[in-house]
PyMOL Python script that loads the backbone (N, CA, C, O; Angstrom):
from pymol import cmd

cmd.read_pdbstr("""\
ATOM      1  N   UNK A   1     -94.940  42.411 131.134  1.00  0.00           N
ATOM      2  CA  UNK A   1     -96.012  41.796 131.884  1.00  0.00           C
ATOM      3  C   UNK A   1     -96.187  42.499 133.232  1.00  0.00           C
ATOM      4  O   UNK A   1     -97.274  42.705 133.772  1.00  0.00           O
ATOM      5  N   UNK A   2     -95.067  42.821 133.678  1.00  0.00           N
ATOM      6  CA  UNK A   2     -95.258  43.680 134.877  1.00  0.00           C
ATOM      7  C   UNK A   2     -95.831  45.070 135.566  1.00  0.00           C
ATOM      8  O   UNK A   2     -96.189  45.329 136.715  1.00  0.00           O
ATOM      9  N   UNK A   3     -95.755  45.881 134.294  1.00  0.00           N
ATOM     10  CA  UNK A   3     -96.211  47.184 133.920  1.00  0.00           C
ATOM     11  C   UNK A   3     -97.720  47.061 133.717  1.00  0.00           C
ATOM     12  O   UNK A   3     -98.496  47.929 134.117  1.00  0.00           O
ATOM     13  N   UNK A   4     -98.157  45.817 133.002  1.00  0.00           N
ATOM     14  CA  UNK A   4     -99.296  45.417 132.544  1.00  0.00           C
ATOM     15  C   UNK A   4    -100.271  45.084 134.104  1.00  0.00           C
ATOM     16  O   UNK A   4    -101.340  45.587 134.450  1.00  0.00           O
ATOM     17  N   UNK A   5     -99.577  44.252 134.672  1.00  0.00           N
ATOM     18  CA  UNK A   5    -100.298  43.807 135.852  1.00  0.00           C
ATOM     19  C   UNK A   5    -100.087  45.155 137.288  1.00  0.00           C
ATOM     20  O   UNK A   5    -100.701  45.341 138.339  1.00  0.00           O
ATOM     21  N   UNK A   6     -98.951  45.831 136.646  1.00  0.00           N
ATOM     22  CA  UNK A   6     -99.356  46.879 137.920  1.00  0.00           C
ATOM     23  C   UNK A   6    -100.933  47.945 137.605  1.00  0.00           C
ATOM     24  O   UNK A   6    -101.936  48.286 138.232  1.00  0.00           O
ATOM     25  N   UNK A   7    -100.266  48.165 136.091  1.00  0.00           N
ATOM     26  CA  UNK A   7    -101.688  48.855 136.047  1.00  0.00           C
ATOM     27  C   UNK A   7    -102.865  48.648 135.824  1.00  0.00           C
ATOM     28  O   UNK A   7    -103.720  49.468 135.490  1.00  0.00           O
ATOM     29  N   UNK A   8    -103.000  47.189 136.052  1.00  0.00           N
ATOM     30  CA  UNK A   8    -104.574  46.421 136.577  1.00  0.00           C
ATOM     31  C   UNK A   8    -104.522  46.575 137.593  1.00  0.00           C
ATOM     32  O   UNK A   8    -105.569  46.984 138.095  1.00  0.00           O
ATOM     33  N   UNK A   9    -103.504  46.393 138.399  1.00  0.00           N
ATOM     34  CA  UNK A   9    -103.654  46.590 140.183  1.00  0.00           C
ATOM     35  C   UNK A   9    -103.969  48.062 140.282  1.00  0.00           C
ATOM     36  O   UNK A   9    -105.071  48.383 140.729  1.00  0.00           O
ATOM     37  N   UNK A  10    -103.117  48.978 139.911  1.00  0.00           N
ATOM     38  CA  UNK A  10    -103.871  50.507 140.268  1.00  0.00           C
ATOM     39  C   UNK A  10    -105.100  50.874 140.050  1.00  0.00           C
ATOM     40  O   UNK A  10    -105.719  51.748 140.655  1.00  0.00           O
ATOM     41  N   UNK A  11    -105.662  49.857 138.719  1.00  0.00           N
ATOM     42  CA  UNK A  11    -106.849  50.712 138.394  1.00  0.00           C
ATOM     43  C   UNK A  11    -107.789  49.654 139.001  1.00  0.00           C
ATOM     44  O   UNK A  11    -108.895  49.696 138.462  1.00  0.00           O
ATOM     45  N   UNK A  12    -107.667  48.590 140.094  1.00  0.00           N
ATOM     46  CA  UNK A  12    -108.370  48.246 140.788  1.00  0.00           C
ATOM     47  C   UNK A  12    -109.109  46.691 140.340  1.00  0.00           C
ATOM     48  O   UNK A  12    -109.899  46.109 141.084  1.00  0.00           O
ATOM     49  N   UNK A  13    -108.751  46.258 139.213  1.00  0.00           N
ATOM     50  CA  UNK A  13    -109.202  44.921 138.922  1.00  0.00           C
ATOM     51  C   UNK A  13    -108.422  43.727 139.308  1.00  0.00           C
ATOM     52  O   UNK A  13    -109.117  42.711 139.297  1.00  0.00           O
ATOM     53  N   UNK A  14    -106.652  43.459 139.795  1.00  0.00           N
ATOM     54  CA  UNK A  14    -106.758  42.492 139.970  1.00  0.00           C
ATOM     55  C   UNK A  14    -106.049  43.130 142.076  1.00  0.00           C
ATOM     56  O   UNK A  14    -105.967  44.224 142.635  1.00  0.00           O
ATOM     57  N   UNK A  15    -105.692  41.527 142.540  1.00  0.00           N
ATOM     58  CA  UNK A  15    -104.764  42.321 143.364  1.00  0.00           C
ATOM     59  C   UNK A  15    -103.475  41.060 143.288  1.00  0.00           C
ATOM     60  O   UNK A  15    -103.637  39.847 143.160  1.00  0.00           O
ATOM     61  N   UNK A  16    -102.507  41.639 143.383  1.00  0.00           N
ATOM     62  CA  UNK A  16    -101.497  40.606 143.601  1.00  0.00           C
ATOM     63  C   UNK A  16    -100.690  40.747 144.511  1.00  0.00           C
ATOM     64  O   UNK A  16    -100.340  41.890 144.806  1.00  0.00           O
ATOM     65  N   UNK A  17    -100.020  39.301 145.411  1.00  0.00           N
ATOM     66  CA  UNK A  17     -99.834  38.782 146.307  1.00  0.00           C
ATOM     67  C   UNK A  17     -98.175  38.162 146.160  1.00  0.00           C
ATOM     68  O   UNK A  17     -98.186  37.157 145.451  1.00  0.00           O
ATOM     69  N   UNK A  18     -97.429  38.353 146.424  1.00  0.00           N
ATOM     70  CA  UNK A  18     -95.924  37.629 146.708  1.00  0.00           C
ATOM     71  C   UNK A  18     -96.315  36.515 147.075  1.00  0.00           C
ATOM     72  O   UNK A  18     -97.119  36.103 147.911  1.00  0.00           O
ATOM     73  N   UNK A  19     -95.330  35.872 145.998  1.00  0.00           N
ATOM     74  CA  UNK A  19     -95.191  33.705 146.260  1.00  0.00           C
ATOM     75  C   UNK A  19     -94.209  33.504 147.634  1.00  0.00           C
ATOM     76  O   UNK A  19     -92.995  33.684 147.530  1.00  0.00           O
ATOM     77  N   UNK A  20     -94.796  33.137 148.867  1.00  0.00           N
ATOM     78  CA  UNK A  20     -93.848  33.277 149.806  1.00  0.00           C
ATOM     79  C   UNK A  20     -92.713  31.995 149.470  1.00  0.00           C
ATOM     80  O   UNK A  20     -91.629  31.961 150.053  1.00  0.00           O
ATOM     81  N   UNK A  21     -93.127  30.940 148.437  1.00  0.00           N
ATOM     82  CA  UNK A  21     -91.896  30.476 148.211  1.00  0.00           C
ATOM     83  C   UNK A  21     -90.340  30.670 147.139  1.00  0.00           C
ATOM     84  O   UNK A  21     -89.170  30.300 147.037  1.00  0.00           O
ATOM     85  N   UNK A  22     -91.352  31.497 146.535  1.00  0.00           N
ATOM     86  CA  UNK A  22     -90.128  32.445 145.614  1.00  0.00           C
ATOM     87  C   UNK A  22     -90.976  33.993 145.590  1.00  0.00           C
ATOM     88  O   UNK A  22     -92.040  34.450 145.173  1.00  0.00           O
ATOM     89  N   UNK A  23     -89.750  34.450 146.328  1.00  0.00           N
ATOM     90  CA  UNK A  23     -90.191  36.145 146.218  1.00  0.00           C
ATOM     91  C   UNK A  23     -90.224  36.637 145.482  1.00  0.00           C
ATOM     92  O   UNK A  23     -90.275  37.858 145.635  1.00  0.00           O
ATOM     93  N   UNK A  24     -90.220  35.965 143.844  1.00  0.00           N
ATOM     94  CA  UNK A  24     -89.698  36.767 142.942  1.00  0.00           C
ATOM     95  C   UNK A  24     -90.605  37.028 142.067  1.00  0.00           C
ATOM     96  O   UNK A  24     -90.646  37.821 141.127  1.00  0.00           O
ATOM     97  N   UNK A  25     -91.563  36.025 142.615  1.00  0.00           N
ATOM     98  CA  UNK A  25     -93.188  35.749 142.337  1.00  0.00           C
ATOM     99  C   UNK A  25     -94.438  36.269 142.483  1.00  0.00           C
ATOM    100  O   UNK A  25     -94.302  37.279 143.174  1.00  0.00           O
ATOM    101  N   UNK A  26     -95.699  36.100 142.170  1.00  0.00           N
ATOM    102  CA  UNK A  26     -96.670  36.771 142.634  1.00  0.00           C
ATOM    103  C   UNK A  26     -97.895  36.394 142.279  1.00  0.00           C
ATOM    104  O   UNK A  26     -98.290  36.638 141.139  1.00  0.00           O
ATOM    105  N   UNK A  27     -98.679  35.752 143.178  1.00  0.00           N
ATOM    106  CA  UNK A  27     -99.630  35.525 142.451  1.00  0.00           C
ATOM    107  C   UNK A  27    -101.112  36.011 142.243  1.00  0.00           C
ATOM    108  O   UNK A  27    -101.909  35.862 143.169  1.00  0.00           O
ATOM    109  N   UNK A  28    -101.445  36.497 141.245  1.00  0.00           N
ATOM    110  CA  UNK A  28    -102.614  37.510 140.575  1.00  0.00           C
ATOM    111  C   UNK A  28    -104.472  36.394 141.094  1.00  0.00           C
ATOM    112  O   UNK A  28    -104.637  35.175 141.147  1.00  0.00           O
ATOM    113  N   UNK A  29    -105.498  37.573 141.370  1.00  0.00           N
ATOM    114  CA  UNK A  29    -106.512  37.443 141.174  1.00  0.00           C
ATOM    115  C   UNK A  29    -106.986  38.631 141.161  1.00  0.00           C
ATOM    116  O   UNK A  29    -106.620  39.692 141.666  1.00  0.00           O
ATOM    117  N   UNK A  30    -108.729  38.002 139.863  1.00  0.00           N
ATOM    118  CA  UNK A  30    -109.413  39.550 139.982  1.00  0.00           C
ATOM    119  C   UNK A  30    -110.076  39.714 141.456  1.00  0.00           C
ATOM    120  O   UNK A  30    -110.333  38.937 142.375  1.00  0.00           O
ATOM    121  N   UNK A  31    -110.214  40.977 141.250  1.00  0.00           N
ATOM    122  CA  UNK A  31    -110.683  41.768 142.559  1.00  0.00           C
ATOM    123  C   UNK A  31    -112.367  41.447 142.120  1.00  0.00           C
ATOM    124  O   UNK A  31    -112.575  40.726 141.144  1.00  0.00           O
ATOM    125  N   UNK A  32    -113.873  42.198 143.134  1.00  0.00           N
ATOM    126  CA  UNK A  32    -114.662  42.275 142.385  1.00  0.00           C
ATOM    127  C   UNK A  32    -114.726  42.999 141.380  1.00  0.00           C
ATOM    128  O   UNK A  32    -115.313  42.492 140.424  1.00  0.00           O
ATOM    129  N   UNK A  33    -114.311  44.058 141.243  1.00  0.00           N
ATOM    130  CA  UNK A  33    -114.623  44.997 140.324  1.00  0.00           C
ATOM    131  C   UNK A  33    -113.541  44.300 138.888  1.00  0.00           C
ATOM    132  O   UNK A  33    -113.711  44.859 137.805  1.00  0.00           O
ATOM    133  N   UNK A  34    -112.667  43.321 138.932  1.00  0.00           N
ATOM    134  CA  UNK A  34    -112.579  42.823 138.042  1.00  0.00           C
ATOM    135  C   UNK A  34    -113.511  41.838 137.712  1.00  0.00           C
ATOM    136  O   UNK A  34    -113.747  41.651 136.518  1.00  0.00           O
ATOM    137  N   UNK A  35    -114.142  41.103 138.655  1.00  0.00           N
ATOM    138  CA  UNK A  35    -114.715  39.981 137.410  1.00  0.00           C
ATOM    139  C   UNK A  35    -116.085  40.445 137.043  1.00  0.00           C
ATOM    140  O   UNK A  35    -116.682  39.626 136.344  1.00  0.00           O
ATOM    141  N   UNK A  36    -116.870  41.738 137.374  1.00  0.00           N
ATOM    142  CA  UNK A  36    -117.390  42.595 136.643  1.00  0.00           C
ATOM    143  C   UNK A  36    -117.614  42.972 135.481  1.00  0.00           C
ATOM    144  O   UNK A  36    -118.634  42.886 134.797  1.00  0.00           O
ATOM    145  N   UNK A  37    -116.414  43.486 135.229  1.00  0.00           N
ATOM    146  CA  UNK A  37    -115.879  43.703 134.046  1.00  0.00           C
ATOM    147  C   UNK A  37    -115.951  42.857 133.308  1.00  0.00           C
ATOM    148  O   UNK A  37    -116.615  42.950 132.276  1.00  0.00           O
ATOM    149  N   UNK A  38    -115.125  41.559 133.726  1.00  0.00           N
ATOM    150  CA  UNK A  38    -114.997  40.831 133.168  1.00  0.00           C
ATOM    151  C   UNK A  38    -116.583  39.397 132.415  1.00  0.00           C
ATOM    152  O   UNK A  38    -116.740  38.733 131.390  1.00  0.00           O
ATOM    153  N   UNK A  39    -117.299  39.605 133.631  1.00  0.00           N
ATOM    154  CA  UNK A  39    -118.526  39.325 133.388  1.00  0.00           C
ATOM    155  C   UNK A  39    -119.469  40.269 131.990  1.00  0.00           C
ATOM    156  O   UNK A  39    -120.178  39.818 131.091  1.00  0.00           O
ATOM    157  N   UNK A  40    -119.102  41.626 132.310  1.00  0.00           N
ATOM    158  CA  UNK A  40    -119.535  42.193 131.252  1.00  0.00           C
ATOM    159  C   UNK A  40    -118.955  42.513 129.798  1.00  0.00           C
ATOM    160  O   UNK A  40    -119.483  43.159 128.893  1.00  0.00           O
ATOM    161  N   UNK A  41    -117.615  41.821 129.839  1.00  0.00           N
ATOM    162  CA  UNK A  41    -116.997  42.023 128.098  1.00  0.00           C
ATOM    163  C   UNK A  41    -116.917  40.479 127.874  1.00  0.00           C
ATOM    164  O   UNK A  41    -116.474  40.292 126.741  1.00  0.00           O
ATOM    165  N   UNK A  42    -117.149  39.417 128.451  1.00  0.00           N
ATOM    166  CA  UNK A  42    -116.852  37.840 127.838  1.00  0.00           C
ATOM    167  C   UNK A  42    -117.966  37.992 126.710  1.00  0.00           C
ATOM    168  O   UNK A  42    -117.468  37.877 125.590  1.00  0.00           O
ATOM    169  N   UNK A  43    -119.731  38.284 126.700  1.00  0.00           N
ATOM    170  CA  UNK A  43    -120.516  38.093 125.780  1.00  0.00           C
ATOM    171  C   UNK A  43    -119.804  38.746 124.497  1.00  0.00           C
ATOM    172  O   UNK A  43    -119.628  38.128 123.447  1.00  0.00           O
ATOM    173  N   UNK A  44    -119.368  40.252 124.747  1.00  0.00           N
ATOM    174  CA  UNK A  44    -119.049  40.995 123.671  1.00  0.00           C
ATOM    175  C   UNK A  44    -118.013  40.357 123.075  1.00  0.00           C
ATOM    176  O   UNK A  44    -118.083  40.334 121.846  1.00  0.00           O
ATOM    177  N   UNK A  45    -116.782  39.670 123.721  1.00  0.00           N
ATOM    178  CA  UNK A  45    -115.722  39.468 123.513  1.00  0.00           C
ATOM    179  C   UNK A  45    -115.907  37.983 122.268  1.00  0.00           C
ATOM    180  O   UNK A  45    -115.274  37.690 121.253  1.00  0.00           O
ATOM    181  N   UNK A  46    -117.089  37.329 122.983  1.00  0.00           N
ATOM    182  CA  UNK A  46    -117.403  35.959 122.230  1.00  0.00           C
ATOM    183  C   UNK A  46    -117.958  36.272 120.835  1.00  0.00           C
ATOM    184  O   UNK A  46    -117.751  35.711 119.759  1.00  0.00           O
ATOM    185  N   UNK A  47    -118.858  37.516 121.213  1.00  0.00           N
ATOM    186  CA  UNK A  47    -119.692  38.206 119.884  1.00  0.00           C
ATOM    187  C   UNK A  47    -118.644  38.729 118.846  1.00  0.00           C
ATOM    188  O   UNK A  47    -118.341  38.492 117.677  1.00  0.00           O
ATOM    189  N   UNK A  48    -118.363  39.311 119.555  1.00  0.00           N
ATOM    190  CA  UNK A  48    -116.790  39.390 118.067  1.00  0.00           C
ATOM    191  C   UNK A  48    -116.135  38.799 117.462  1.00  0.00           C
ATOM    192  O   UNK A  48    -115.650  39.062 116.362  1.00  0.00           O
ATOM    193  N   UNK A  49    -115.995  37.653 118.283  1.00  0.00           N
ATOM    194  CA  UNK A  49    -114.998  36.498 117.595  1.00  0.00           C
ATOM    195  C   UNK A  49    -116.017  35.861 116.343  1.00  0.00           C
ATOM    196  O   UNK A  49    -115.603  35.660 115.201  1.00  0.00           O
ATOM    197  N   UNK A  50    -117.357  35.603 116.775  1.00  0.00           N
ATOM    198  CA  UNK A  50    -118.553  34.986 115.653  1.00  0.00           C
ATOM    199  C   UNK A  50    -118.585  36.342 114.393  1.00  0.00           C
ATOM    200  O   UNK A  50    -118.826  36.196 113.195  1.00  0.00           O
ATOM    201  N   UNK A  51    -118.348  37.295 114.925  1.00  0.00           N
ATOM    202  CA  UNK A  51    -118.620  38.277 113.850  1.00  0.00           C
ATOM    203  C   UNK A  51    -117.055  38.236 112.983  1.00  0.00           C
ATOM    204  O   UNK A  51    -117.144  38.616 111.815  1.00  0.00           O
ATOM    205  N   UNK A  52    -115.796  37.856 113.401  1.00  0.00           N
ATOM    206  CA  UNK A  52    -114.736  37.444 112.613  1.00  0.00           C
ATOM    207  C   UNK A  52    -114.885  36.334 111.979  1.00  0.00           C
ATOM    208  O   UNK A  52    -114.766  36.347 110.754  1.00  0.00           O
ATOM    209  N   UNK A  53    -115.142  35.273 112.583  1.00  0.00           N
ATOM    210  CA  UNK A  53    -115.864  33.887 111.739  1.00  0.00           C
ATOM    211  C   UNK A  53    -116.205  33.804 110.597  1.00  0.00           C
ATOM    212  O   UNK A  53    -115.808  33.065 109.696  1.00  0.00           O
ATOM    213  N   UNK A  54    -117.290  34.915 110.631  1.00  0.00           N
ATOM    214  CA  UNK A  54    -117.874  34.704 109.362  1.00  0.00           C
ATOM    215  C   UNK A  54    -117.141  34.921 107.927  1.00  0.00           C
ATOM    216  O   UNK A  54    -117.492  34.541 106.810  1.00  0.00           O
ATOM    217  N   UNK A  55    -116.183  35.544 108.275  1.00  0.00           N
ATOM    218  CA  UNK A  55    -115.445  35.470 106.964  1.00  0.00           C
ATOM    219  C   UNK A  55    -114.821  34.326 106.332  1.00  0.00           C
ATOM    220  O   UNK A  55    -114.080  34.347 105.350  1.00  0.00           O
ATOM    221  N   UNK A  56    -115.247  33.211 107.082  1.00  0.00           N
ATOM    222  CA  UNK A  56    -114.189  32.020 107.186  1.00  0.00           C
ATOM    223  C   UNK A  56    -115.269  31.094 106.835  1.00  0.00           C
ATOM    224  O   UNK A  56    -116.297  31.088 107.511  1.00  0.00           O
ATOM    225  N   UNK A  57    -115.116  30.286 105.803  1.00  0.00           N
ATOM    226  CA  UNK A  57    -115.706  28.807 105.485  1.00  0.00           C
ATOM    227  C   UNK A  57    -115.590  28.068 106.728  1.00  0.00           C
ATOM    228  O   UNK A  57    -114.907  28.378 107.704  1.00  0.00           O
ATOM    229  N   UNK A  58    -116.310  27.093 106.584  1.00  0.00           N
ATOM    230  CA  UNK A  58    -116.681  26.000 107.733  1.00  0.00           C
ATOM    231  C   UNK A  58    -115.655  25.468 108.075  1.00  0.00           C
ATOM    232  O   UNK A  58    -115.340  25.332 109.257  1.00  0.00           O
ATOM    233  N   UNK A  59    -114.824  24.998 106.900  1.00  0.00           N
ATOM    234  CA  UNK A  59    -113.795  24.616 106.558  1.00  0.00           C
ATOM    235  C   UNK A  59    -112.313  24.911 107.072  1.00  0.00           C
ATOM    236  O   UNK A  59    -111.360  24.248 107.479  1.00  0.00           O
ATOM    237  N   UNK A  60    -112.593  26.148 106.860  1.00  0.00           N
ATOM    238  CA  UNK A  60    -111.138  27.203 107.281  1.00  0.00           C
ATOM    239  C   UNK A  60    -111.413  27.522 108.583  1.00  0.00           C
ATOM    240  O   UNK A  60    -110.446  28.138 109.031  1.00  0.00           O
ATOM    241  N   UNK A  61    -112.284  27.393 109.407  1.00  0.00           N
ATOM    242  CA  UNK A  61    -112.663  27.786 110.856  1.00  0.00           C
ATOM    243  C   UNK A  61    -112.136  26.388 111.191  1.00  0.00           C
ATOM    244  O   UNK A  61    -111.419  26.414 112.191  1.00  0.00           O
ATOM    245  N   UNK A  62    -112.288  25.137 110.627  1.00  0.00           N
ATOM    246  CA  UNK A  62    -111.736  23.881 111.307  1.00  0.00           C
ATOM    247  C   UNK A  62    -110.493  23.799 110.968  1.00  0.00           C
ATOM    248  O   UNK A  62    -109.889  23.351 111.942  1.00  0.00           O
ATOM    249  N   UNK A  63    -109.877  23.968 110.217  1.00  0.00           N
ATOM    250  CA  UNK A  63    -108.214  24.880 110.013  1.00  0.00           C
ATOM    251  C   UNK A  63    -107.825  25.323 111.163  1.00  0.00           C
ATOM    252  O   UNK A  63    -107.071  24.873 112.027  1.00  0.00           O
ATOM    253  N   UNK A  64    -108.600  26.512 111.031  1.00  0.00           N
ATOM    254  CA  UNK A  64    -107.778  27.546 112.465  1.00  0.00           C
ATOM    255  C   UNK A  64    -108.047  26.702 113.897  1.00  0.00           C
ATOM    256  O   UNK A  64    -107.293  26.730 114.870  1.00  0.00           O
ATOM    257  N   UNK A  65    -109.208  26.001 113.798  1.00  0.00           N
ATOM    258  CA  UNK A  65    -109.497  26.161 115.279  1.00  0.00           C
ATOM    259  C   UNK A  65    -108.193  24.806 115.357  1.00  0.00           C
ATOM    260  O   UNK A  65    -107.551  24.656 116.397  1.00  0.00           O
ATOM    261  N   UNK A  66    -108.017  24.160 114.469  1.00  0.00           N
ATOM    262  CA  UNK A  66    -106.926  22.919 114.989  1.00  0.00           C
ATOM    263  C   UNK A  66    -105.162  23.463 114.784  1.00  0.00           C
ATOM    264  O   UNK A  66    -104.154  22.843 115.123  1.00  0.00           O
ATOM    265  N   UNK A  67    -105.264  24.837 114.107  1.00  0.00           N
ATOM    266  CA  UNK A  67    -103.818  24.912 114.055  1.00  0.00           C
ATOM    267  C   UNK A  67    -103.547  25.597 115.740  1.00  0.00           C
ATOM    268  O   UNK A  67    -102.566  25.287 116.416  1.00  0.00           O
ATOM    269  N   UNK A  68    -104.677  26.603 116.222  1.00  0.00           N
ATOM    270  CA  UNK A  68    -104.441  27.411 117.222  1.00  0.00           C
ATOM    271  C   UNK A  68    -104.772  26.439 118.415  1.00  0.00           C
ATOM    272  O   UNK A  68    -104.797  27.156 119.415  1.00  0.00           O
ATOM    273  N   UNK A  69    -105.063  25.015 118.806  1.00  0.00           N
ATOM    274  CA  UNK A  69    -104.803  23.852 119.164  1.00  0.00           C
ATOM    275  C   UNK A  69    -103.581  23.235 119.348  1.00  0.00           C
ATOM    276  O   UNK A  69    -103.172  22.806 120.427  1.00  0.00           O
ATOM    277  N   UNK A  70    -102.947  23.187 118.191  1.00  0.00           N
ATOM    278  CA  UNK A  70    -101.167  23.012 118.109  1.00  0.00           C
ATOM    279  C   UNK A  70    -100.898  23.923 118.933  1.00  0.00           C
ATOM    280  O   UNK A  70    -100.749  23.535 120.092  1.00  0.00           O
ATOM    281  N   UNK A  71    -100.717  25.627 118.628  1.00  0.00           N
ATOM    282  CA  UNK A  71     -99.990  26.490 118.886  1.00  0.00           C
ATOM    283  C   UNK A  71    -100.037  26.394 120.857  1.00  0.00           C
ATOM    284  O   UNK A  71     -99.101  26.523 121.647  1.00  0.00           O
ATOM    285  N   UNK A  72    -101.693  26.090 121.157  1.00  0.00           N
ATOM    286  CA  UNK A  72    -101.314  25.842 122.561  1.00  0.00           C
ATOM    287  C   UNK A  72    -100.951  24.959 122.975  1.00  0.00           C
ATOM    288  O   UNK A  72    -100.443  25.153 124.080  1.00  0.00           O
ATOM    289  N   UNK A  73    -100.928  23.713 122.566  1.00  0.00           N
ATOM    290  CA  UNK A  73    -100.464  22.092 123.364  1.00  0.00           C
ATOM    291  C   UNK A  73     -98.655  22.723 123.062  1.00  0.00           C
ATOM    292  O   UNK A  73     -97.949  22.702 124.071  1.00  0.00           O
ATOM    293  N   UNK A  74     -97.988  23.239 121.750  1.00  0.00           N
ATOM    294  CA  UNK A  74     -97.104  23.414 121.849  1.00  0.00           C
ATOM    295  C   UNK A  74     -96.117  24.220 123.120  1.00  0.00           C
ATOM    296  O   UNK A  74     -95.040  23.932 123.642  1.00  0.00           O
ATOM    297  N   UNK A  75     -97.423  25.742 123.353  1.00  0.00           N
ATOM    298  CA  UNK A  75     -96.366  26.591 124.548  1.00  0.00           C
ATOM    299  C   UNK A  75     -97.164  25.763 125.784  1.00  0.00           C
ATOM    300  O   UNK A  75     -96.683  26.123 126.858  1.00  0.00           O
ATOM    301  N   UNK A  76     -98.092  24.898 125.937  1.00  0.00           N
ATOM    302  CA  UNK A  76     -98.336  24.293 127.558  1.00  0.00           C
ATOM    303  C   UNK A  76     -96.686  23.516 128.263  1.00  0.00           C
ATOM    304  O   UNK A  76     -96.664  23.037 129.397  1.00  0.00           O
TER     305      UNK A  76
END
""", "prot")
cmd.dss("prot")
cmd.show_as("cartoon", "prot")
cmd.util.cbc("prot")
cmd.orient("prot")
């Protein structure tokens, strides 16, 4: 995760900040030029997911969407 978030910080999308109550910490936001980006891949990002969908009955999309429901109430 660390490698990951430095090299969002180098390449200028997020910046992160030391938790002055645990140094061991840090806490991340995008920069502008991240939520840019990020403004410009959410449509695509949503468009893809509908274009995976479709392989999936109505049925099996209400499957997934309640097992991947579990999977997050489980790691919250």
């Amino acid at each position: 995760m660390t490698s990951r978030l430095r090299r969002l910080a180098d390449a200028g999308f997020i910046e992160r900040f030391q938790n002055p109550a645990d140094k061991r910490g840090y806490y991340v936001r995008l920069t502008e030029k991240g939520r840019k980006v990020m403004k410009d891949i959410i449509p695509l990002h949503i468009d893809n997911e509908r274009q995976l969908l479709l392989a999936l009955s109505q049925e099996d999309q209400h499957t997934l969407n309640r097992l991947l429901k579990r999977l997050t109430n489980h790691w919250a």
